[in-house]
N, C-alpha and C positions, 0 to 999 in steps of 0.2 A: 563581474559576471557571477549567478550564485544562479547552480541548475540543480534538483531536488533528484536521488536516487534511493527508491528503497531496494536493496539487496536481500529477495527471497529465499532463504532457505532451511533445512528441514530435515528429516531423514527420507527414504524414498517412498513413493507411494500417499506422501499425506495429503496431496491434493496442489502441489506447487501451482501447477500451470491452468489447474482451476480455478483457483485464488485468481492468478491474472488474467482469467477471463473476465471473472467476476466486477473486478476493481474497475478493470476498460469501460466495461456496459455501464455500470454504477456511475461512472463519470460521463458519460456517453447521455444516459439520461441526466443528469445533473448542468448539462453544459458546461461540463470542463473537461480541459484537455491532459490525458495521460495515456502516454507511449508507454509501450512494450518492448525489450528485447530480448531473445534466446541466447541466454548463455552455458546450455548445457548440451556438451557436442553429441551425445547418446539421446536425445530425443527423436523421439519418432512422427509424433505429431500433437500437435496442440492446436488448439481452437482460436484462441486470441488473433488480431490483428499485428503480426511481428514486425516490427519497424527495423531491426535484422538479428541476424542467426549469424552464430558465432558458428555453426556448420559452414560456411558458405567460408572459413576460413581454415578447419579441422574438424574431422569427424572420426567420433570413437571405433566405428566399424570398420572406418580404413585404417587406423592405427593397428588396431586387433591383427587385422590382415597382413600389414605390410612387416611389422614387429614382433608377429605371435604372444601378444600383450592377452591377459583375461580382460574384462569389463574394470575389474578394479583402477589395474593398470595405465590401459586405454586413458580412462577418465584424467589421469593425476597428469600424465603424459599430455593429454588433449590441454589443460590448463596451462600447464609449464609451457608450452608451444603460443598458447594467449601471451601470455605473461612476456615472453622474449618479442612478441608483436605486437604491441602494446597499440604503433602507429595505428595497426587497423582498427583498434578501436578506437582511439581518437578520432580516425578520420570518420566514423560511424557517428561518434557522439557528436561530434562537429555540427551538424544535418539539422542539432535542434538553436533552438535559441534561445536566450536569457529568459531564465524565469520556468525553464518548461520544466514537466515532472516526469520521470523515468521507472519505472519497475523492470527490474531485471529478473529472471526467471533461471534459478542456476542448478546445478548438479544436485543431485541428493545424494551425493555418498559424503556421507558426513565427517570423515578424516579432513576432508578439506578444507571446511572450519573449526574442528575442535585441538585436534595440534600440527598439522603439516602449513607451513606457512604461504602454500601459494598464494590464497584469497586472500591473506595480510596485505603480501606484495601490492595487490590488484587495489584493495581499500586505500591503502597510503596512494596509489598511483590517482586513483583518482581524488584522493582529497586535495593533492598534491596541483591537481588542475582546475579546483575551484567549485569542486562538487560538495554539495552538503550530501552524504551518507546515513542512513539507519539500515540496521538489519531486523528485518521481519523473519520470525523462529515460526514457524510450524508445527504445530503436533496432532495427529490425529484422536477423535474426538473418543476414539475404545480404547485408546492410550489409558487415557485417564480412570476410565472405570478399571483398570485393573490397577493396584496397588506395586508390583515391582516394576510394570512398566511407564507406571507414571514415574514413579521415582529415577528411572532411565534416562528418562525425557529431560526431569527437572536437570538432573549431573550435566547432559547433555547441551541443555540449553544455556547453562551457564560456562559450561565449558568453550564456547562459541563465544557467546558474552565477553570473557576475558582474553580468548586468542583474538577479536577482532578488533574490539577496543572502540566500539560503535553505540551509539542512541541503539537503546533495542527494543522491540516491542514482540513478545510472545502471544502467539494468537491459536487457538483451539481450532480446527478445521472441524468440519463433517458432524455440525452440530445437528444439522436437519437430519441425519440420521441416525442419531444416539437421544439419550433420554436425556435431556437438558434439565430437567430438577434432578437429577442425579448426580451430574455434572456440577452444577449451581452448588450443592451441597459438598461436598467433594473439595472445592477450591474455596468455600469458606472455611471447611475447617483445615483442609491443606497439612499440614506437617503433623498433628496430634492423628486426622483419621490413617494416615499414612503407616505413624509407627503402631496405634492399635492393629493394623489390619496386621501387617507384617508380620508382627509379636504374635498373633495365633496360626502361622503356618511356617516361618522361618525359621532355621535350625538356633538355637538357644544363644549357640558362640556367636551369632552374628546380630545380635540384640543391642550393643551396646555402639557398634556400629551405623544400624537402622535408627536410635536414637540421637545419634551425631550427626546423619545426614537429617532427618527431619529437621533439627533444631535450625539446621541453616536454612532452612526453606520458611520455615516459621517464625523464628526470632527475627533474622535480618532481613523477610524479606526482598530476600536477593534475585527471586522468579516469582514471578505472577503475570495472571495468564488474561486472556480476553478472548469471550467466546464469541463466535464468527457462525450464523446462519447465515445461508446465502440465499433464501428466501424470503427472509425477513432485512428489506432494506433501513432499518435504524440500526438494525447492527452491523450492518457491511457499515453504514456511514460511522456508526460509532470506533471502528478499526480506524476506518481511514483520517478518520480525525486525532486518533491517540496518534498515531505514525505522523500526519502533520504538525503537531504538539512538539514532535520529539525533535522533526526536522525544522520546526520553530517558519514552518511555510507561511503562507501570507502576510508575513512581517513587514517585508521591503517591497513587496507589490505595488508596484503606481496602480491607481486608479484610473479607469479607463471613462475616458470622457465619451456621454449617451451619444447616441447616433442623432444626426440631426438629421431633422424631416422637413421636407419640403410645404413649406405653407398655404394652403391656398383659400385666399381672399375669399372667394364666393359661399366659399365651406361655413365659414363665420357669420357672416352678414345675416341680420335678420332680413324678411320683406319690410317694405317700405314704411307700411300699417303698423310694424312691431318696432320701430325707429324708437328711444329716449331719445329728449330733449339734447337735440346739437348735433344729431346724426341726421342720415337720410331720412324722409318725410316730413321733417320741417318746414314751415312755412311761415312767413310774414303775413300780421291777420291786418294789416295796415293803419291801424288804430295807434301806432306808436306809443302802447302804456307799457311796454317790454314783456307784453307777453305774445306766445307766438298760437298760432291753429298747425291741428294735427291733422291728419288723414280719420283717427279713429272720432274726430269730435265732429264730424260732418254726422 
């Protein structure tokens, strides 16, 4: 049994539960099939078709209430409470069947992936049950145009990278509303525009720093991104293809044998007049030289 999960997430606000709306319809038109599940118990609402809601097991507002927990709290609390109930999501995941693909839709408070080890727990649990995992990183698309907050981004996305220990795939949200050659420009030159930009606003002492984090973004490579318009579908499909890439998807797929159609004789048949030789309209011209008369040689 090999069932495909990509693990969305992000800082808050970058568009998580857009993205899986996005991805649904994308496949939706496409004819292929991909489930959604909520697993961020502080959601309020989302648009996607949810195939279930991790509220319907813990929710952050009744924690807040019953606990006097803030939002932080809540949230870390609402997981650890997943994580000791593991069952219920099994018995959730159960529902699909081999082969199917999952997009999970989770918290945005980003301690969760970067060093508290809940969401570890929850990756190993379910690799542990036969799920291929990738985590899809989010970053919103005016991140990038500013220079310390991309650099944020970058620390942040790899800091995710190494607490999860997963295929990852970093993707740019809310491209249709930012300046995409800016953008484009921006991630080509990636760690050099980073420390020029830096180096003419950043306090002096911290220069030599801003050139130690570039270098790692630049030399090794270690983050690179993929820009995601959600109006332009070659690039939804070019995401969802890198994320299939990584989860190595259509590998083991059987091939699904065509639907048989039902054949009907009369459908085929010429009339009798448009009969070749040895079909219907033949006839014996009685001369016995082995040749025969037609309809059309009258």
């Amino acid at each position: 049994m090999v069932r495909f999960i990509q693990l969305v997430i992000g800082p808050a606000g970058v568009g998580k539960s857009s993205y899986c709306k996005v991805m649904q319809e994308h496949a939706d038109a496409s004819h292929r099939s991909i489930f959604v599940g909520n697993l961020d118990p502080a959601a309020e609402y989302f648009e996607y078709r949810a195939s279930f809601d991790v509220r319907d097991l813990v929710k952050a507002d009744d924690v807040m209430e019953e606990h006097g927990l803030g939002p932080n709290g809540a949230l870390i609390y609402c997981m650890e409470h997943l994580i000791r109930n593991l069952e219920w999501l099994y018995d959730q995941l159960d529902a699909f069947g081999e082969d199917d693909y999952l997009i999970l839709d989770c918290p945005g408070q980003v301690e969760l992936y970067s060093h508290l080890p809940v969401m570890k727990r929850l990756v190993n649990a379910l690799q542990m049950s036969g799920y291929r995992v990738a985590s899809v990183y989010l970053l919103d698309a005016l991140f990038v145009l500013e220079p310390a907050k991309f650099i944020s981004g970058c620390m942040l996305s790899l800091s995710c990278m190494l607490q999860l220990e997963l295929p990852h795939v970093n993707v740019i949200t809310k491209c249709d509303m930012a300046d995409k050659a800016a953008i484009e420009r921006i991630l080509d030159a990636e760690g050099a525009w980073m420390i020029n930009s830096m180096d003419q606003v950043s306090n002096p002492k911290l220069r030599s720093l801003t050139h130690a984090i570039g270098g790692v973004i630049d030399d090794y490579m270690l983050v690179s991104f993929t820009m995601m318009d959600i109006n332009d579908e070659d690039s939804i499909n070019d995401v969802l293809g890198k994320i299939d890439y990584v989860l190595q998807y259509g590998e083991e797929l059987e091939p699904k044998e065509p639907k048989e159609e039902e054949y009907d004789e009369d459908e085929y048949n010429l009339p009798d007049e448009y009969n070749l030789p040895g079909q219907r309209g033949q006839e014996d011209d009685g001369d016995n030289d082995g040749t025969e008369r037609y309809a059309w040689d009258d």
